[in-house]
N, C-alpha and C positions, 0 to 999 in steps of 0.2 A: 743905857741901863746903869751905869755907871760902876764902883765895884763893887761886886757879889761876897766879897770875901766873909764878913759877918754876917750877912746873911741866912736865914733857916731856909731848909730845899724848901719846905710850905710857900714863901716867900718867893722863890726861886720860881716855882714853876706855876706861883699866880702872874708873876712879870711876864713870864714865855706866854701863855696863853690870853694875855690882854694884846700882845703884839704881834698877836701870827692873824691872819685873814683866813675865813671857810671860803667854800665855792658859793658859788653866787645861783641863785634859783634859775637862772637862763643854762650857763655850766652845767649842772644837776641836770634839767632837761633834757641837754643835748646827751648826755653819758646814757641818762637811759634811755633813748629812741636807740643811738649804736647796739647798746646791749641788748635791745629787743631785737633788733634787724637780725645779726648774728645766731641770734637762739632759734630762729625760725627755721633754717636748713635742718640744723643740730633737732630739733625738735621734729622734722619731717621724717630724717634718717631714723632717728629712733623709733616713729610709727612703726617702718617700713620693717626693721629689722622685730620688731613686738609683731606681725602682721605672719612674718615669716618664722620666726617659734611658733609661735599656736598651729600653722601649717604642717612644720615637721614634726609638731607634739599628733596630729591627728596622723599623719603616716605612717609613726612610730606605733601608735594606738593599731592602726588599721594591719598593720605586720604583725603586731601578738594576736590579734582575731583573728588574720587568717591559716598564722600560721600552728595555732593551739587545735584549729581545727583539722590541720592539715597532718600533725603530731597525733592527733586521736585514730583519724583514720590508716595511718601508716599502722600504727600499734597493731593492726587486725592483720588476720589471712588474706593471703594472695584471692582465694575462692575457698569457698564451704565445701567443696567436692577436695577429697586429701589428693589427689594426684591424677596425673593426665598423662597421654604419650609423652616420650622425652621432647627436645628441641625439635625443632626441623633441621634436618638433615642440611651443612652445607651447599650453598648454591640455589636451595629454593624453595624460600622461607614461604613464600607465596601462599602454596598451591597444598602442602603439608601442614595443616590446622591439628591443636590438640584436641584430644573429643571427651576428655568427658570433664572443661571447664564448663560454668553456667552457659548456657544459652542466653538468658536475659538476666541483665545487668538490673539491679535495684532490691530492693526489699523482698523478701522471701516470706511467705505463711507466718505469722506468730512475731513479725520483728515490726513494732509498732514505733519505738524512739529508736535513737541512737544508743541507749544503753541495752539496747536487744539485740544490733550488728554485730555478726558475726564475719564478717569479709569486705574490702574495701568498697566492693562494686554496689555493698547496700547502699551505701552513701551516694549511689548514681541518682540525681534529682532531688536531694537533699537541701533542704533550704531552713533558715532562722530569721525572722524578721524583730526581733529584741533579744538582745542578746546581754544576761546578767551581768551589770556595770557598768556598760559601754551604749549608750545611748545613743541611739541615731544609725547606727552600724547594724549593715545585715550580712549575711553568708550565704554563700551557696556551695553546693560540693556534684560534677559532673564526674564519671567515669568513663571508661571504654578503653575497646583493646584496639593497641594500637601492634606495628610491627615493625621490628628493625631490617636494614637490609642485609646483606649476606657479607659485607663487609665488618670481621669482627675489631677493627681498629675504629670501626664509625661509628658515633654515640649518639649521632641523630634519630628521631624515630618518624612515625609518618604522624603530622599532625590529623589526619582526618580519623572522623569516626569511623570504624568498622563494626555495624549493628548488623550485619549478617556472617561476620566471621570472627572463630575465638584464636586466638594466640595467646604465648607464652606472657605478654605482655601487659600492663595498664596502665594506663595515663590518669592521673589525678588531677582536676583542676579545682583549685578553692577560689570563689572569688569575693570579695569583697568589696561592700561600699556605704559611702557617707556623702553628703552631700559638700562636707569642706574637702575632701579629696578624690569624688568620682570614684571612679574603678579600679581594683588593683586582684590583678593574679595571681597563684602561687600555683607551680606544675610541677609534677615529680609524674614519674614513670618507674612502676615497681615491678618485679619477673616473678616467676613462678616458682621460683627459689626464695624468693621471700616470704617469711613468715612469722606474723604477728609475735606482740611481747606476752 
């Protein structure tokens, strides 16, 4: 190149670029088949991982549906009837039933929607098949009295239904579903001491 010294940079780095060599069209080829090989994994993981957002976006969906429903109906009275015998006496919850909770669980004379419930047990067979803003998602809402046993350290209740006996007790199930994520529950158990907002 010889020497540079009078030389202008213009000059300078016309000489650099007459004398450097590009890659060659076979070169070029090979870099991008490697580069596409690589991006293939990369590109399945990132499905996988977009595949499973949109899943836990409907979960996340399907847990404020069931549980706004579940918030409404906590909001209400234990039952429409203001009071009943006390507990059942320790030792045996069984056989000492309150007498004057509903008899039959559900909607009452004159309670047409949910904005007419007055007590949680209205909500017994309560169902929504569209539900404002949430497309695809439906609800359901089940009641019934349930009973704890005589141990006051044990928070378990009895899961079955008791449709011929009243207790202090109700079991609340909300359920919900869509077809991107099946079925989902939500249970509470409210007492007789609870009472609406």
């Amino acid at each position: 190149m010889g020497d540079l010294r009078g030389a202008s940079l213009k000059s300078i780095l016309k000489a650099k670029l007459l004398t450097q060599s590009g890659m060659s069209l076979m070169e070029l080829s090979f870099a991008i088949v490697i580069l596409g090989l690589c991006a293939l994994p990369l590109m399945d993981m990132y499905s996988m991982v977009a595949i499973e957002s949109v899943h836990s976006e409907f979960q996340n969906t399907a847990t404020v549906v069931g549980r706004a429903l579940m918030e409404e109906i906590i909001a209400k009275d234990f039952d429409e009837n203001s009071s009943s015998t006390p507990f059942p006496p320790s030792g045996d919850p069984i056989t000492v039933w309150p007498t004057n909770w509903s008899n039959a669980l559900g909607t009452n004379a004159g309670e047409s929607t949910n904005a007419d419930f007055d007590d949680v047990d209205d909500y017994d067979g309560y169902s929504e098949t569209a539900i404002a803003g949430y497309p695809g998602f439906t609800r359901s809402a089940t009641v019934y009295y349930v009973y704890a046993d005589d141990d006051p350290l044990n928070t378990d209740f009895d899961t079955v239904r008791l449709d011929t006996a009243r207790t202090n007790y109700k079991r609340i199930d909300v359920t919900v579903t869509h077809a991107k994520v099946g079925t989902m529950t939500f249970s509470e158990v409210v007492s007789s001491s609870h009472s609406g907002n």
